[in-house]
PDB file with one MODEL, atoms N, CA, C and O in Angstrom:
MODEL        1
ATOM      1  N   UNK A   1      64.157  84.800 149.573  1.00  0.00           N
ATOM      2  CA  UNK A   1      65.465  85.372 149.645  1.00  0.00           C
ATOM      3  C   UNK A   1      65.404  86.756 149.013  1.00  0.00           C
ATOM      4  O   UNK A   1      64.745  86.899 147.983  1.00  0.00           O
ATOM      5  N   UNK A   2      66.224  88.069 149.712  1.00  0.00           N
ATOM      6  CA  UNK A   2      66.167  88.929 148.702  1.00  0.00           C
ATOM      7  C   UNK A   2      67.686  89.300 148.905  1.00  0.00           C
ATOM      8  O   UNK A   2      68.289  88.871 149.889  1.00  0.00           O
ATOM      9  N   UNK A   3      68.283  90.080 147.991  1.00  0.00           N
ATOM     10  CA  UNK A   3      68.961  90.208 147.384  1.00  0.00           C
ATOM     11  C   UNK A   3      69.433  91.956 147.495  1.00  0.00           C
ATOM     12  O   UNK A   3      68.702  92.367 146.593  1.00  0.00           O
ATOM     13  N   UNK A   4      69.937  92.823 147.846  1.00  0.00           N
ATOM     14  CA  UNK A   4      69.915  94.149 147.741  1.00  0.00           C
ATOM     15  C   UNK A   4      71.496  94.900 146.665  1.00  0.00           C
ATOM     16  O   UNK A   4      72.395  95.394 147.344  1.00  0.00           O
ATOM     17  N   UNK A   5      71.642  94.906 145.362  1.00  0.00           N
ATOM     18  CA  UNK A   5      72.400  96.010 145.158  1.00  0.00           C
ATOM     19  C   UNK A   5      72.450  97.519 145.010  1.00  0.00           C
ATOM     20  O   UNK A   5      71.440  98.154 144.707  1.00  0.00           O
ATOM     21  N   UNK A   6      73.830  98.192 145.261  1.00  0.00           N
ATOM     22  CA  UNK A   6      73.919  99.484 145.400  1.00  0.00           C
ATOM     23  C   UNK A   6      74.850  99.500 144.471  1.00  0.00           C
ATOM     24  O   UNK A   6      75.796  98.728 144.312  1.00  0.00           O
ATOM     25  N   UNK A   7      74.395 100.802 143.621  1.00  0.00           N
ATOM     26  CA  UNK A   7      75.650 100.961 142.230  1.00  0.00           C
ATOM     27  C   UNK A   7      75.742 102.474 142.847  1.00  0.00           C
ATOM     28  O   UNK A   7      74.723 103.079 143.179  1.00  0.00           O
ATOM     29  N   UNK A   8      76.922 102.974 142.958  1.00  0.00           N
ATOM     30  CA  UNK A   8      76.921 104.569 142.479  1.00  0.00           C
ATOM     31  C   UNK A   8      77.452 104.702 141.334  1.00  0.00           C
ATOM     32  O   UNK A   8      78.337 104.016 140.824  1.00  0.00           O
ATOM     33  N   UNK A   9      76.833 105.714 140.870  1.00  0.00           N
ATOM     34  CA  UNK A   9      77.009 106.370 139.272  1.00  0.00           C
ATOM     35  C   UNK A   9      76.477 107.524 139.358  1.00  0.00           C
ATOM     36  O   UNK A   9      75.558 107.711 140.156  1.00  0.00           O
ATOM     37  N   UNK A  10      76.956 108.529 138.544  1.00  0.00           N
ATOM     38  CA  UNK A  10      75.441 109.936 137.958  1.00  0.00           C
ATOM     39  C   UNK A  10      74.760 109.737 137.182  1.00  0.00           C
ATOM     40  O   UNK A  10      74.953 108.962 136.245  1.00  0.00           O
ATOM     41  N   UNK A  11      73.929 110.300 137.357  1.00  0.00           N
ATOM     42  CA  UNK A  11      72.646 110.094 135.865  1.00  0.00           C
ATOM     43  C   UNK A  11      73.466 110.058 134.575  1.00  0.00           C
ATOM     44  O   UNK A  11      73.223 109.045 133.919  1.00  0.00           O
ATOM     45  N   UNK A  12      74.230 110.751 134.112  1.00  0.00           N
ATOM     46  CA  UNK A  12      74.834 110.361 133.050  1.00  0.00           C
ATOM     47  C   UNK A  12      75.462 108.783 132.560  1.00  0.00           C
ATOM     48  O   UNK A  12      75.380 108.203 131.477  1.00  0.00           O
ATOM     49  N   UNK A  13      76.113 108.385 133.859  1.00  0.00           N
ATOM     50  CA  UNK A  13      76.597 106.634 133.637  1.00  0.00           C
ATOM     51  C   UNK A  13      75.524 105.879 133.801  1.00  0.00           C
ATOM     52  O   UNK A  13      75.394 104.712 133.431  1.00  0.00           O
ATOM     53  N   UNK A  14      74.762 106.536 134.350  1.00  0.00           N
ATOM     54  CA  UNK A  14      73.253 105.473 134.444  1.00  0.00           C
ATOM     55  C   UNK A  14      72.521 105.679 132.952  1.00  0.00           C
ATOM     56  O   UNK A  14      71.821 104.708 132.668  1.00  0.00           O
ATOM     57  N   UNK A  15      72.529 106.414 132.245  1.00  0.00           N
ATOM     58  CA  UNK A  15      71.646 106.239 131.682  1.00  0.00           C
ATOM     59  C   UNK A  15      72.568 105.780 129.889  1.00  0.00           C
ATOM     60  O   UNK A  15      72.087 105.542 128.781  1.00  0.00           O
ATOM     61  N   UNK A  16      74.122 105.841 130.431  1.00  0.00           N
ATOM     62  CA  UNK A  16      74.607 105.216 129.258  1.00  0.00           C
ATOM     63  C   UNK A  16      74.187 103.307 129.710  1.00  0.00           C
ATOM     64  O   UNK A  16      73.588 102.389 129.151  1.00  0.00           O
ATOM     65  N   UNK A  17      74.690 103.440 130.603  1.00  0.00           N
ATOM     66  CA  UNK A  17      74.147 102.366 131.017  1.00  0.00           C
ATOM     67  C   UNK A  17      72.797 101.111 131.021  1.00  0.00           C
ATOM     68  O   UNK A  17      72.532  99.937 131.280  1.00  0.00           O
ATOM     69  N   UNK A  18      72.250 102.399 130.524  1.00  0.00           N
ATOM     70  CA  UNK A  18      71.043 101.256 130.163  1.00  0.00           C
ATOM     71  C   UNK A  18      70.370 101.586 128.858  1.00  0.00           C
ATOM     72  O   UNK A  18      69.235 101.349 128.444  1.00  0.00           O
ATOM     73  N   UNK A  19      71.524 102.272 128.271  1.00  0.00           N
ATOM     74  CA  UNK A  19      70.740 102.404 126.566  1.00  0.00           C
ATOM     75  C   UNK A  19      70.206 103.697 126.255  1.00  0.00           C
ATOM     76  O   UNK A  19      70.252 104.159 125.116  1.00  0.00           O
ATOM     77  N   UNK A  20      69.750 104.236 127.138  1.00  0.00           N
ATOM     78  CA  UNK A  20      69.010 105.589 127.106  1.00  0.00           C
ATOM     79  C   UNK A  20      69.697 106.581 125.782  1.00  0.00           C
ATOM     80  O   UNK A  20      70.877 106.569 125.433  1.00  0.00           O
ATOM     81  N   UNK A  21      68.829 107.229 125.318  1.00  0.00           N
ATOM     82  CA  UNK A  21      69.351 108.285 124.264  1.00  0.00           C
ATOM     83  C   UNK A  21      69.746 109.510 125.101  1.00  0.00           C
ATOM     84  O   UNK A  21      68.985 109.579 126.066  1.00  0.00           O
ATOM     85  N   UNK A  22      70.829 110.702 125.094  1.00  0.00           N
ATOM     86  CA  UNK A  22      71.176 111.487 125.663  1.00  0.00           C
ATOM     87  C   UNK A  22      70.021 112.854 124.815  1.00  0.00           C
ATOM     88  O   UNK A  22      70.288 113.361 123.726  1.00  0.00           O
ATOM     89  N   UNK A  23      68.926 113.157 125.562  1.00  0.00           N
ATOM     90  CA  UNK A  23      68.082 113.935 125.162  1.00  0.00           C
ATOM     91  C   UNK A  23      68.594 115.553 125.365  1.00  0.00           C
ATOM     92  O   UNK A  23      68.037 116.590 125.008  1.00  0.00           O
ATOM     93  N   UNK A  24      69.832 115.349 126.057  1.00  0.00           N
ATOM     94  CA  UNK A  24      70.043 116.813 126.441  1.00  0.00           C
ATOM     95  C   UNK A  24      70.330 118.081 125.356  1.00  0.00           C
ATOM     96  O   UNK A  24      70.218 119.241 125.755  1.00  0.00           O
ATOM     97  N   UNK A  25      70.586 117.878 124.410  1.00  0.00           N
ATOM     98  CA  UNK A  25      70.365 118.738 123.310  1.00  0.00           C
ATOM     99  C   UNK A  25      69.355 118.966 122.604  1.00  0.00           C
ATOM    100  O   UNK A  25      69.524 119.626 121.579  1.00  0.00           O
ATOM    101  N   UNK A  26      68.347 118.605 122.863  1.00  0.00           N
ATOM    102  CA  UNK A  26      66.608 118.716 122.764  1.00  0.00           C
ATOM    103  C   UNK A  26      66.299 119.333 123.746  1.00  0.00           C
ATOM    104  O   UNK A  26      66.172 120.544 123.569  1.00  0.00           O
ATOM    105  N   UNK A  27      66.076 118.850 125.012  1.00  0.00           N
ATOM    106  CA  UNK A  27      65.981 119.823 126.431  1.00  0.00           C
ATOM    107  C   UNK A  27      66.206 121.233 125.927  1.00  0.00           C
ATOM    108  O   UNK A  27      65.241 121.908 125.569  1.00  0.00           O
ATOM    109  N   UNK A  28      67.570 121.754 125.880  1.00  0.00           N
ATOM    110  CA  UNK A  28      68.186 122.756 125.687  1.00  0.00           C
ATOM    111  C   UNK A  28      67.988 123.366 124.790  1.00  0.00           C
ATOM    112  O   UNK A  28      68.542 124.464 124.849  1.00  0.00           O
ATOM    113  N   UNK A  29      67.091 123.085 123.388  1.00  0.00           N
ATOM    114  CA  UNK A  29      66.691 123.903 122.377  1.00  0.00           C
ATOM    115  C   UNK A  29      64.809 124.397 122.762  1.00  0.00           C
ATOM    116  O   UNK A  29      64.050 125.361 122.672  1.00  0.00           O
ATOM    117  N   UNK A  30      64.837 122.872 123.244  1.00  0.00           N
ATOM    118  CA  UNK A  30      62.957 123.327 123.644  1.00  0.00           C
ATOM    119  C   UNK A  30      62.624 124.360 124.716  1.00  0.00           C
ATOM    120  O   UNK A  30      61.511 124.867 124.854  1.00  0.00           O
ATOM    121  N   UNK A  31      63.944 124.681 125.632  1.00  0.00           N
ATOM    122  CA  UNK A  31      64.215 125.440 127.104  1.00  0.00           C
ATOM    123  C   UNK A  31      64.208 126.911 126.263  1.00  0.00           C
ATOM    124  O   UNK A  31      63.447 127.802 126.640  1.00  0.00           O
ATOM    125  N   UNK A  32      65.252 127.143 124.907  1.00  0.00           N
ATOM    126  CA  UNK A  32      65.719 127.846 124.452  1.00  0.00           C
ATOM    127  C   UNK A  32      64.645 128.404 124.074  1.00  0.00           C
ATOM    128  O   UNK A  32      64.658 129.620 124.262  1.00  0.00           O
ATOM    129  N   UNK A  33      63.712 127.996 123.613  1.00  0.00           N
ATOM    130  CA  UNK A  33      62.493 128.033 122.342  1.00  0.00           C
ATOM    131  C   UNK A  33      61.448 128.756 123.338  1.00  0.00           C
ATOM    132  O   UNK A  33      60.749 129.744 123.112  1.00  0.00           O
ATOM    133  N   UNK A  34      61.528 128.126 124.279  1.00  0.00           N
ATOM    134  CA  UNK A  34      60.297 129.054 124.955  1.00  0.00           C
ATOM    135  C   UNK A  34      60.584 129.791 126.012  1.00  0.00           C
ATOM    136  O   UNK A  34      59.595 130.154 126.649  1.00  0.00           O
ATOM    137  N   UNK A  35      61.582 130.122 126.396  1.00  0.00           N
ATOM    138  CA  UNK A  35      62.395 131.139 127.392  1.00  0.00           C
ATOM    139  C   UNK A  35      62.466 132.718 126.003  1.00  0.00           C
ATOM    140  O   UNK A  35      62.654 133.904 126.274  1.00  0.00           O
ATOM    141  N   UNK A  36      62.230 132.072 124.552  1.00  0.00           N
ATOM    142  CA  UNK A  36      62.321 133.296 123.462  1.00  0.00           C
ATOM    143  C   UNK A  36      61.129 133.549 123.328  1.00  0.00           C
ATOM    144  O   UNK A  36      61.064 134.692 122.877  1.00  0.00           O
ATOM    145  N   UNK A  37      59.585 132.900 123.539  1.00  0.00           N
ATOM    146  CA  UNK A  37      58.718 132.932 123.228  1.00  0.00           C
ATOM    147  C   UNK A  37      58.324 133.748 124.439  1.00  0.00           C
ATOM    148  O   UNK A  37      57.624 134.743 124.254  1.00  0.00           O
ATOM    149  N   UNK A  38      58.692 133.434 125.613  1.00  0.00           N
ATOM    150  CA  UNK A  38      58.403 134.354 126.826  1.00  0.00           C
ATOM    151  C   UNK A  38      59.239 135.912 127.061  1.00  0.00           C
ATOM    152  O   UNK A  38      59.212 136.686 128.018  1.00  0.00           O
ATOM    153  N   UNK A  39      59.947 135.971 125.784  1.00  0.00           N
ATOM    154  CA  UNK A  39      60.654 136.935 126.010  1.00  0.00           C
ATOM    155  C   UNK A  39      59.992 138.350 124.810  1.00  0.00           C
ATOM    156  O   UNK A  39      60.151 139.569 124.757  1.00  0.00           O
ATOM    157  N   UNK A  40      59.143 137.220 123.916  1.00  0.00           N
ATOM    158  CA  UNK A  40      58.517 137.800 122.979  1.00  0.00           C
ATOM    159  C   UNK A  40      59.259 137.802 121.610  1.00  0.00           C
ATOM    160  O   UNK A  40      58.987 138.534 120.658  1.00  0.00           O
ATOM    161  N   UNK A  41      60.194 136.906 121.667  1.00  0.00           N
ATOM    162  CA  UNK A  41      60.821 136.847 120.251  1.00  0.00           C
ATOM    163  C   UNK A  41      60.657 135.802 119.601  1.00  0.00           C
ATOM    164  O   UNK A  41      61.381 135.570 118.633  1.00  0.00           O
ATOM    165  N   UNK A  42      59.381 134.690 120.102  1.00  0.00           N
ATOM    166  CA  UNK A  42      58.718 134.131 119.197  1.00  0.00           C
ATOM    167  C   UNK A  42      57.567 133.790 119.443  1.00  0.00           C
ATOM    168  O   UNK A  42      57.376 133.309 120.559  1.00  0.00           O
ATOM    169  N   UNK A  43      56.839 133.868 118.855  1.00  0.00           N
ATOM    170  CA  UNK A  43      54.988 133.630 118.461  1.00  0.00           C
ATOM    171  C   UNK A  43      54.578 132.573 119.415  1.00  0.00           C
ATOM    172  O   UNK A  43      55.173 131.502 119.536  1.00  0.00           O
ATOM    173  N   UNK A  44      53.448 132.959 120.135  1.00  0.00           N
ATOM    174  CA  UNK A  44      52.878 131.917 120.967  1.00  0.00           C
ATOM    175  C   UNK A  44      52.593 131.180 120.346  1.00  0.00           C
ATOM    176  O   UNK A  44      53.273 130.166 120.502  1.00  0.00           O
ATOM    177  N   UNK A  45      51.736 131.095 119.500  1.00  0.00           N
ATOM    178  CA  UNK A  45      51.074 130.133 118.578  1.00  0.00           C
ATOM    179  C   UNK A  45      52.061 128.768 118.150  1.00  0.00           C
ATOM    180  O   UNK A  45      51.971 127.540 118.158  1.00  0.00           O
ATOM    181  N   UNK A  46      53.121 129.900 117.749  1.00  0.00           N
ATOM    182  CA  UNK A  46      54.471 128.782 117.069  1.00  0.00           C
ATOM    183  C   UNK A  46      54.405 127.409 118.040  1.00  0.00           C
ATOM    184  O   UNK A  46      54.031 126.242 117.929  1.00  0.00           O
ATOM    185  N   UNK A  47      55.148 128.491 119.309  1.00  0.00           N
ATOM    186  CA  UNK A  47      54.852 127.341 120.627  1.00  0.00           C
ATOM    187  C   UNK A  47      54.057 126.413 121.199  1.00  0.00           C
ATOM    188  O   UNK A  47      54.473 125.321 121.588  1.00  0.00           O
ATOM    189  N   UNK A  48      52.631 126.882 121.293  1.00  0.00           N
ATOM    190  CA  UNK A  48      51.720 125.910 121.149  1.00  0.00           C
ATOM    191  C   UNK A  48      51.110 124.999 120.762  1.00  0.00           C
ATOM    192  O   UNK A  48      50.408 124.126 121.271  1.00  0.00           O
ATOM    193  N   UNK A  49      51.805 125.574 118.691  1.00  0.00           N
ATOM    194  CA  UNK A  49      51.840 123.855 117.929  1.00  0.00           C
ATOM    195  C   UNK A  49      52.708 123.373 118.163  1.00  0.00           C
ATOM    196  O   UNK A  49      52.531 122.175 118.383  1.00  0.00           O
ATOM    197  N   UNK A  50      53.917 123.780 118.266  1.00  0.00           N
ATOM    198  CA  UNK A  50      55.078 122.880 118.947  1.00  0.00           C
ATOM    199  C   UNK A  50      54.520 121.849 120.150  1.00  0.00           C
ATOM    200  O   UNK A  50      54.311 120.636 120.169  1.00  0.00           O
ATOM    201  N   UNK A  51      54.405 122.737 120.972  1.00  0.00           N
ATOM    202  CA  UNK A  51      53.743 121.794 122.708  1.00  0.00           C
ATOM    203  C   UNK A  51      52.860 120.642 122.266  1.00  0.00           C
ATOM    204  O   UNK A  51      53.008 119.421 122.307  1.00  0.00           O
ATOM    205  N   UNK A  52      51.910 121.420 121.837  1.00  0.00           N
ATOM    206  CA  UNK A  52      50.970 120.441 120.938  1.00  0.00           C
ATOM    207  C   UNK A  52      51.519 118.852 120.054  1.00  0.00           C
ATOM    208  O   UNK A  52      51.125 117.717 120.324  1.00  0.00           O
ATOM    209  N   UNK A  53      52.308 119.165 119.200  1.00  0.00           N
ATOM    210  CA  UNK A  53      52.504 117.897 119.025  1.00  0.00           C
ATOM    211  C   UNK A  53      53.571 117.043 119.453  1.00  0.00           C
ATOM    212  O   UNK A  53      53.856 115.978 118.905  1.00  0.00           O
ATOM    213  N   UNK A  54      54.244 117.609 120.596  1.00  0.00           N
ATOM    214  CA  UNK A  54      55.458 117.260 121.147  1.00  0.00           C
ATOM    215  C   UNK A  54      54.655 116.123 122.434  1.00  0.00           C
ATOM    216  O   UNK A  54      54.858 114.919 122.596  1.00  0.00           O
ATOM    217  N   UNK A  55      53.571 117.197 123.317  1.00  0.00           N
ATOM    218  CA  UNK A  55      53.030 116.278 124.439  1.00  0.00           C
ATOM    219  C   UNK A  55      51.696 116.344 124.513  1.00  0.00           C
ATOM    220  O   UNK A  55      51.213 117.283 125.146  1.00  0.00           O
ATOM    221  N   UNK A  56      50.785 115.326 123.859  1.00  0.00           N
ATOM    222  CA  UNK A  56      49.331 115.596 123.819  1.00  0.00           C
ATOM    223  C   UNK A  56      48.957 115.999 125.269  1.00  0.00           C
ATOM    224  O   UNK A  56      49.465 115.538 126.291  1.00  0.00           O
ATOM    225  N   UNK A  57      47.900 117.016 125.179  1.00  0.00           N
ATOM    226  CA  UNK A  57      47.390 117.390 126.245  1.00  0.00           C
ATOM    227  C   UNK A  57      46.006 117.713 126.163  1.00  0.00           C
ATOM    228  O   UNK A  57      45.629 118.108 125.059  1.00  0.00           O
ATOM    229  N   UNK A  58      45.229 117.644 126.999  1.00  0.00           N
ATOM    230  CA  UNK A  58      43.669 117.884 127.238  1.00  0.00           C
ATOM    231  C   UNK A  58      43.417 119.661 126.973  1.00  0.00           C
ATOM    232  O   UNK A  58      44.135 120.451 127.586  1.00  0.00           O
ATOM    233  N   UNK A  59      42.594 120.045 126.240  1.00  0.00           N
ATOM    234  CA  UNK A  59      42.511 121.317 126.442  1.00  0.00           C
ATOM    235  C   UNK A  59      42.808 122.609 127.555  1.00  0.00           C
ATOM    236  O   UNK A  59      43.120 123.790 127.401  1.00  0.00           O
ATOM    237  N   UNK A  60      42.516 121.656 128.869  1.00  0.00           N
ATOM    238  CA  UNK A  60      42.790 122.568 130.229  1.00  0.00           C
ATOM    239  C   UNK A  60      44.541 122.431 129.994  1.00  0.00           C
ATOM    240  O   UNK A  60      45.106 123.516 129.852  1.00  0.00           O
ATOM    241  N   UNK A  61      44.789 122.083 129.981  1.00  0.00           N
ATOM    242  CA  UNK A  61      46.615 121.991 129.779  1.00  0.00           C
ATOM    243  C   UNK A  61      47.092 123.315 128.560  1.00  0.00           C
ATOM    244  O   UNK A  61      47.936 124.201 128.692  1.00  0.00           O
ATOM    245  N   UNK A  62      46.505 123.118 127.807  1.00  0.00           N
ATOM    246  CA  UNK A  62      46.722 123.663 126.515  1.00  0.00           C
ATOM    247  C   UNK A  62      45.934 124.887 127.121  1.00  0.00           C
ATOM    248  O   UNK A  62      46.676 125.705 126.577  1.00  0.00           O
ATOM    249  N   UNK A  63      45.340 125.415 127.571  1.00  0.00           N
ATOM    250  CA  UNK A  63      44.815 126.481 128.116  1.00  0.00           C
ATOM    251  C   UNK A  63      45.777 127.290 129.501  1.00  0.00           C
ATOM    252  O   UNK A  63      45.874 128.478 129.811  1.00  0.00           O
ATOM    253  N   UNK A  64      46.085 126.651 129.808  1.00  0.00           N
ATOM    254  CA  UNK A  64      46.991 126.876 131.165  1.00  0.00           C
ATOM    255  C   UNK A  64      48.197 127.751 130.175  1.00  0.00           C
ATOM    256  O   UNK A  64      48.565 128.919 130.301  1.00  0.00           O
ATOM    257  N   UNK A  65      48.720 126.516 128.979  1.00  0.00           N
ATOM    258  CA  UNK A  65      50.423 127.009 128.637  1.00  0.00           C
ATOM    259  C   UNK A  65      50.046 128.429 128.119  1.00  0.00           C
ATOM    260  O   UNK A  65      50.875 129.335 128.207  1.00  0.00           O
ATOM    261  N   UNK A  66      48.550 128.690 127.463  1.00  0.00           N
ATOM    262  CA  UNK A  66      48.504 129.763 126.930  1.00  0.00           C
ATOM    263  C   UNK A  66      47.982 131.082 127.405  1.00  0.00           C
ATOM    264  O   UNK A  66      47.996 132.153 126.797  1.00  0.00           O
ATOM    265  N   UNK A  67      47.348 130.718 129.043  1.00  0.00           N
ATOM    266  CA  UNK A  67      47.840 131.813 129.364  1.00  0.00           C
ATOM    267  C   UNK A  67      48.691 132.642 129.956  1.00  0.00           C
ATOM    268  O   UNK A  67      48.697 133.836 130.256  1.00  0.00           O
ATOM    269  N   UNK A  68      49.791 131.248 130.110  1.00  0.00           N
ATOM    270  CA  UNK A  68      51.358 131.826 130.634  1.00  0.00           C
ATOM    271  C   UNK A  68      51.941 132.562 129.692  1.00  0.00           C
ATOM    272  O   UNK A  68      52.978 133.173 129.952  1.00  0.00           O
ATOM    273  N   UNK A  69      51.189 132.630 128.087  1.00  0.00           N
ATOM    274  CA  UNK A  69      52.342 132.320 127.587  1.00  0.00           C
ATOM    275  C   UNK A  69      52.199 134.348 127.123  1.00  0.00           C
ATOM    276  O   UNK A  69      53.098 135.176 126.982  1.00  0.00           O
ATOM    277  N   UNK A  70      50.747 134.487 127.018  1.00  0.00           N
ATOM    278  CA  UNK A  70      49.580 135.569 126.996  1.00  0.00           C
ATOM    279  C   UNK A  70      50.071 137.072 128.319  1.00  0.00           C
ATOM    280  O   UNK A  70      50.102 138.285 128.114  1.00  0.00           O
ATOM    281  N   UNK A  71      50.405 136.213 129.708  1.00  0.00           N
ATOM    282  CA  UNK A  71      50.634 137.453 130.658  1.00  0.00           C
ATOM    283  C   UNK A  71      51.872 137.313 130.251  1.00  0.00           C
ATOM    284  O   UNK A  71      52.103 138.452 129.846  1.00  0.00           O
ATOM    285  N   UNK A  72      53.090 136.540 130.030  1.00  0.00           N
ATOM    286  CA  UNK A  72      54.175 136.829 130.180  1.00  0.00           C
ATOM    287  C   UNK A  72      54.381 138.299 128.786  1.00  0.00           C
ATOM    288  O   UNK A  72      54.822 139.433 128.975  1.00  0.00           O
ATOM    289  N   UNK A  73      53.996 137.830 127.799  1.00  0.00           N
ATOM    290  CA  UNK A  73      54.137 139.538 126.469  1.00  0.00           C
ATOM    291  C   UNK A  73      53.404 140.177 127.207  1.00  0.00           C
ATOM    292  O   UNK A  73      53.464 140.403 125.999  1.00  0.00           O
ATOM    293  N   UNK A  74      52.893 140.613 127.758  1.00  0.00           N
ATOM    294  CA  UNK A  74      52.146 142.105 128.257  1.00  0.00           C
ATOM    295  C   UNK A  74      53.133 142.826 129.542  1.00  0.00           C
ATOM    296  O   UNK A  74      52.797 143.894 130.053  1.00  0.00           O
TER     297      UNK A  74
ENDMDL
END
């Protein structure tokens, strides 16, 4: 037997809905943080330990963010 439901909701009722933490004021500071770092008003480095311990990544990753981060100040 199967069974099919359909809920509409937005991501917002969905995700009160199932417990979820509302991350969107994190989003919006980490967006903030490196939209300033690309603008040159804060230190790559800063950013990169940030990235760093926010989302482990393999060196090629960590190499990639830095040289976005490298052409964007020049």
């Amino acid at each position: 037997m199967k069974i099919n439901v359909e809920v509409e909701c937005s991501p917002e009722e969905a995700r009160r809905f199932m417990g979820l933490p509302d991350l969107a004021p994190v989003h919006e500071k980490y967006l903030a943080t490196l939209t300033n770092s690309m603008d040159g008003v804060v230190a790559p480095d800063l950013i990169e330990n940030m990235m760093r311990s926010w989302m482990p990544m393999g060196d090629a990753g960590m190499g990639m963010w830095r040289k976005m981060f490298e052409s964007s100040n020049k």
